[in-house]
Backbone as JSON Lines, residues from 0, in Angstrom:
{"i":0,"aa":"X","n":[0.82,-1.21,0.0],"ca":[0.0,0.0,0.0],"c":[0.85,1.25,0.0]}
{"i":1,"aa":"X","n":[2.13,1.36,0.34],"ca":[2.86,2.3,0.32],"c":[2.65,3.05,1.6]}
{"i":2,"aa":"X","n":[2.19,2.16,2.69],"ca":[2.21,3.11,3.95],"c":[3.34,3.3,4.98]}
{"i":3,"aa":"X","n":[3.9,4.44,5.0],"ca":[5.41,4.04,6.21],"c":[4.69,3.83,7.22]}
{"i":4,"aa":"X","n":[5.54,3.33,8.25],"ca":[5.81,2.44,9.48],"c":[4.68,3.05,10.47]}
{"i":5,"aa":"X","n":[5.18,4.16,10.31],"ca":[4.75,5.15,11.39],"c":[2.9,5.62,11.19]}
{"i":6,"aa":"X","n":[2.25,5.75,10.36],"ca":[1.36,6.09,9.2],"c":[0.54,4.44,9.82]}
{"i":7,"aa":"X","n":[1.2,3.36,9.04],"ca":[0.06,1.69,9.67],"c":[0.13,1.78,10.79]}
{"i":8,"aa":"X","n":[1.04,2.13,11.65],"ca":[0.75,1.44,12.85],"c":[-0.17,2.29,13.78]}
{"i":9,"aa":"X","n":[-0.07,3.72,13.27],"ca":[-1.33,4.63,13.7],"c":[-2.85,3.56,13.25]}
{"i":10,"aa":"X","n":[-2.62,3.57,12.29],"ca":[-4.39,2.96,11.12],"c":[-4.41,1.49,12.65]}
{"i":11,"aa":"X","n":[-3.77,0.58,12.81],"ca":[-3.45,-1.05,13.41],"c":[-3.97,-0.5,14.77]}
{"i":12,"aa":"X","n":[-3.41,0.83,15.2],"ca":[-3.81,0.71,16.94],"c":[-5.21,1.83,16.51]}
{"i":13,"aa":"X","n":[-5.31,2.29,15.96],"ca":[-6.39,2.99,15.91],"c":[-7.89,2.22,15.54]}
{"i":14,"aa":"X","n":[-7.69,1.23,14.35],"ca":[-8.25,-0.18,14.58],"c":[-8.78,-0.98,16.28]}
{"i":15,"aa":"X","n":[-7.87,-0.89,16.28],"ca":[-8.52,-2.15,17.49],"c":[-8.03,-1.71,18.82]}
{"i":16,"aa":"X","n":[-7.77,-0.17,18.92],"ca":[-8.24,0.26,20.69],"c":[-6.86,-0.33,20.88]}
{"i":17,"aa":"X","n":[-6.77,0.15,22.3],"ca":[-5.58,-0.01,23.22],"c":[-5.59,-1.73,23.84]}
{"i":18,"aa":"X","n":[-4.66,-1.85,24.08],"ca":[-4.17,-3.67,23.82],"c":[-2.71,-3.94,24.49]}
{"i":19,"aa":"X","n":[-2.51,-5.14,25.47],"ca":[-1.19,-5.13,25.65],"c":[-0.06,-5.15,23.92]}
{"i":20,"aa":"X","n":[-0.63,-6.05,23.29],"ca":[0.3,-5.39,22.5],"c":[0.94,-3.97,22.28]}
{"i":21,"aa":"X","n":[0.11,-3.15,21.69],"ca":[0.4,-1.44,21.7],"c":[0.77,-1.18,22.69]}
{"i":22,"aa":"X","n":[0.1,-1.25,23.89],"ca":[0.78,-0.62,25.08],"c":[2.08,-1.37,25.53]}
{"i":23,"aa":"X","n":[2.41,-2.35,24.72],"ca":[3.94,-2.78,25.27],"c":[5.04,-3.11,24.13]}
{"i":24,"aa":"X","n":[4.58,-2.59,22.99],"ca":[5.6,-2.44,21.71],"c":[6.59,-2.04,22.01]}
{"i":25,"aa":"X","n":[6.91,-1.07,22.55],"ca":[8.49,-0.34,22.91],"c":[9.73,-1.21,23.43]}
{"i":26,"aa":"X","n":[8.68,-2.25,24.68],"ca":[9.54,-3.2,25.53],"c":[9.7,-4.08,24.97]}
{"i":27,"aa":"X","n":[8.8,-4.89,24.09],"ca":[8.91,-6.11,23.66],"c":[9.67,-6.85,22.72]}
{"i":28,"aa":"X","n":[10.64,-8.06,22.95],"ca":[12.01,-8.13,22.2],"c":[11.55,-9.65,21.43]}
{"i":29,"aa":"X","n":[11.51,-10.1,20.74],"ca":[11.13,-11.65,20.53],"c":[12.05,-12.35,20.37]}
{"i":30,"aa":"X","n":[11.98,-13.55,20.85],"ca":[12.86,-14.61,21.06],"c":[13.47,-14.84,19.72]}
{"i":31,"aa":"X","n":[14.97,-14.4,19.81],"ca":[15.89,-14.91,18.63],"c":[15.94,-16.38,17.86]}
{"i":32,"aa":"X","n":[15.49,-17.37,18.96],"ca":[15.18,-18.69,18.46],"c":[14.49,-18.78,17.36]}
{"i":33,"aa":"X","n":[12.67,-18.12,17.88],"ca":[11.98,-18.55,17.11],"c":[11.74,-17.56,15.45]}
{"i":34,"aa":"X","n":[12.17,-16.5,15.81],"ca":[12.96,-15.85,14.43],"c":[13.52,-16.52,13.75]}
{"i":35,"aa":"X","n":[14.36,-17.0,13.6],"ca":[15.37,-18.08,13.11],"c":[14.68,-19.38,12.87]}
{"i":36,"aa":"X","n":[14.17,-19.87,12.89],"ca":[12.9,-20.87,13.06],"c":[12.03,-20.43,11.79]}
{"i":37,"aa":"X","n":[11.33,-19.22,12.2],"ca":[10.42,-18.44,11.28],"c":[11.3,-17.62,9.93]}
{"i":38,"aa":"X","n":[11.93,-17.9,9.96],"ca":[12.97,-17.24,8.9],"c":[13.13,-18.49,7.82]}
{"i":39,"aa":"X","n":[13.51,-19.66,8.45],"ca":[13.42,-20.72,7.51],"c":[12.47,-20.8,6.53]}
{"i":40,"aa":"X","n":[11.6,-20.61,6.42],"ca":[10.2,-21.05,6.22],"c":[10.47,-20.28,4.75]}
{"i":41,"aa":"X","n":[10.87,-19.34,4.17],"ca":[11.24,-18.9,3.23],"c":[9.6,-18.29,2.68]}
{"i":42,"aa":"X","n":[9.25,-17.15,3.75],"ca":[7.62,-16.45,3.62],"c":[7.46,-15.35,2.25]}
{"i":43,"aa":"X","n":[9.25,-15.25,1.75],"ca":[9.45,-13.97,1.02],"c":[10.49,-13.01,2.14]}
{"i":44,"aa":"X","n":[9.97,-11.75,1.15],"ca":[10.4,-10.68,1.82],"c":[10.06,-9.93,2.98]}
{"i":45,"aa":"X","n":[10.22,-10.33,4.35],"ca":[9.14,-10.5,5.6],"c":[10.82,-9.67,6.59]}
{"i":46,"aa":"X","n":[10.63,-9.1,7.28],"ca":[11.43,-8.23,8.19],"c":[10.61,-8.61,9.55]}
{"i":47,"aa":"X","n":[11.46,-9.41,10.14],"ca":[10.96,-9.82,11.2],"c":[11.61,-9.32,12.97]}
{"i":48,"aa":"X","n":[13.27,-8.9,12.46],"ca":[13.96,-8.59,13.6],"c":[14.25,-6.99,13.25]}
């Protein structure tokens, strides 16, 4: 769609209200394992870390 980062993720939390997700995006780090795991899978062009 050509939307920067900043721009969806307004539209995503503005969508669906306040949520531990949103309210804990800043802190939240995901397990390097399962990245690597999920990286295999060969989804395309997917930016996951």
């Amino acid at each position: 769609m050509g939307l920067k980062r900043n721009l969806l993720k307004g539209v995503v939390q503005w969508n669906s209200g306040g949520s531990w997700v949103s309210e804990g995006e800043d802190d939240y780090h995901p397990d390097r394992e399962y990245l690597a795991k999920i990286k295999q899978f060969e989804l395309g062009n997917i930016s996951l870390s």
